[in-house]
N, C-alpha and C positions, 0 to 999 in steps of 0.2 A: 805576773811576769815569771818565768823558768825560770830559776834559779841556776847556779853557776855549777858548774860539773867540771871533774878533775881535767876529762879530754878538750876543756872549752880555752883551759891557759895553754900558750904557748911556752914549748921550752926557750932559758932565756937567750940560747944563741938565734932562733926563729923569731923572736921577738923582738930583737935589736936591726934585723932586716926591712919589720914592719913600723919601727915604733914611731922612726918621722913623721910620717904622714897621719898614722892613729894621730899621734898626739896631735898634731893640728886639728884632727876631724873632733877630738875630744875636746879642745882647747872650745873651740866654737861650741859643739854642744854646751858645756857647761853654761857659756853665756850667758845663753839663751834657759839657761836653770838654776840661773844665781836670782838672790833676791836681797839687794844692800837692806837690812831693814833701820840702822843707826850707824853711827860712826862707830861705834865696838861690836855689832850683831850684824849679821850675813848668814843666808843661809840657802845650802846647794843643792835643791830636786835630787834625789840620785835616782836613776835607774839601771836596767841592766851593764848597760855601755860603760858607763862611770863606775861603777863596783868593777867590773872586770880588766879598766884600765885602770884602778887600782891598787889590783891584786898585781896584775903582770909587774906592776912599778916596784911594787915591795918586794915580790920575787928577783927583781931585777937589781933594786938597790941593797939588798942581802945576801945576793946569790944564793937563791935556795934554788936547789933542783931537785932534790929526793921526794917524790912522792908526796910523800904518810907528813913533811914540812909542806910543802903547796896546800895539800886539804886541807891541815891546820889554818892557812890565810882564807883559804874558800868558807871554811866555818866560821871563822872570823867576821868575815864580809858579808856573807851570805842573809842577812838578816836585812844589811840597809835596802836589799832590793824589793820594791813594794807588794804585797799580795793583789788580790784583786780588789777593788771598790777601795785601796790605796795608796796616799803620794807620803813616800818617805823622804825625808831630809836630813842635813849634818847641818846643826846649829853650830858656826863658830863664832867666839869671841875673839875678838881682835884688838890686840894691843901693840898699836907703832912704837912708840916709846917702851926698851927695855924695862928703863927704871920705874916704869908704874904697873908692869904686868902683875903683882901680887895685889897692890890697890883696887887695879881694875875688877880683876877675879874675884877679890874678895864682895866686893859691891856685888855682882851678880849673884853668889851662893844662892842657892835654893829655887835657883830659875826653873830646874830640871825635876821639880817636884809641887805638888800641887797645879794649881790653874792659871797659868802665867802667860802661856802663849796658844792660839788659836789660829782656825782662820774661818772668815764672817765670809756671808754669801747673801749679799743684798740684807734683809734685814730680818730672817726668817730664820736661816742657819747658820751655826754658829760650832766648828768641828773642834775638839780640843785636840790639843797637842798631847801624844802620850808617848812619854821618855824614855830610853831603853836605859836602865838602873846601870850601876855602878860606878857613875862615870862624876859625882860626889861625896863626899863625905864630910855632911855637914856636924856632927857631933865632932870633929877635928877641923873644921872650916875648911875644908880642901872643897875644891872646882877644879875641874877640867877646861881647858879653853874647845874644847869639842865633845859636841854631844849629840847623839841619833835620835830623831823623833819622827814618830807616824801618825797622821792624820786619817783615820778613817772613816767614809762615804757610803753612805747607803745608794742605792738607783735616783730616788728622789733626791739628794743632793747635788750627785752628779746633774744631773740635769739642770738645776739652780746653778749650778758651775759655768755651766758652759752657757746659759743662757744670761747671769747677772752677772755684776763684775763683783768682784772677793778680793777680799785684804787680811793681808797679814795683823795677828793681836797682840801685844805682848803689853801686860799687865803683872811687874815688878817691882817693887819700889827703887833699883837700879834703871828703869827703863818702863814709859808710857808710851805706846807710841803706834800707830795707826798706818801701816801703809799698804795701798791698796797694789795688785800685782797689775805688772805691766799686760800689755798684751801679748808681747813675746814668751812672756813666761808663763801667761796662762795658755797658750798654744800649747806649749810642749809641756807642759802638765797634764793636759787633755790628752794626750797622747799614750798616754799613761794608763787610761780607762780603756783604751782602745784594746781589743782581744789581738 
């Protein structure tokens, strides 16, 4: 997928003209690229659409207009968008209850390192999840309630993709747990492979 370029954001007075309708047309995409995997774990396909209505929203809720500030959000961003032969995602933990978001968090540490989460494709392939650093610190116990992971597929994969059905892995002692994707969400995952 192209990646995002400085001329692809709208200034935010342009942007507040479009952003109704985007955001419904983004609300639904998501949907259909969300994946509940637990009552604390979710996690959200992104592709070009979602990074980019991401960026205008920061732009938007920060009011940045300058330039050389937008790039800075496009580099930021720029990475969740998947290359080719991959489906990048934002693993969030979610915690309803205020009072337990450090309990919660703390349970998870370490999700975002070693082999913890995958995803299985009939019984043959088995893609691991690989985490974009920073976003722990476990020699101080910190966790992030959000974290970016890319799965990456060779040709032969893909094709076990699209032909068998595949499930999400996640192997933590916070979290066992096995769910296979729906159909809506391996659609538009597949979509993803598409040139």
């Amino acid at each position: 997928m192209k990646k995002i370029e400085l001329s692809d954001v709208k200034n935010i007075y342009d942007y507040e003209t479009v952003r109704p309708a985007l955001r419904q047309r983004i609300i639904a995409l998501k949907r259909r690229r969300r994946l509940r995997v637990s009552p604390h774990l979710s996690l959200l396909f992104e592709n070009r659409e979602t990074v980019l209505f991401q960026i205008q929203e920061m732009c938007r809720a920060e009011r940045i207009v300058e330039e050389a500030r937008i790039q800075e959000e496009i580099d930021a961003y720029n990475d969740l968008i998947p290359g080719e032969g991959e489906l990048s995602a934002t693993l969030f933990i979610e915690v309803e209850d205020s009072s337990r978001i450090k309990e919660v968090l703390d349970r998870y540490l370490g999700i975002d390192v070693g082999e913890h989460l995958w995803i299985q494709i009939g019984k043959e392939h088995a893609i691991l999840g690989q985490f974009q650093a920073g976003h722990s610190d476990q020699a101080r116990g910190k966790i992030s309630a959000v974290h970016f992971v890319t799965f990456s597929f060779t040709p032969e994969r893909i094709r076990a993709f699209r032909n068998a059905d595949a499930y999400l892995l996640v192997d933590h002692p916070a979290e066992r747990t096995r769910v296979r994707l729906p159909d809506e969400v391996k659609a538009a995952l597949l979509e993803d492979f598409t040139p």
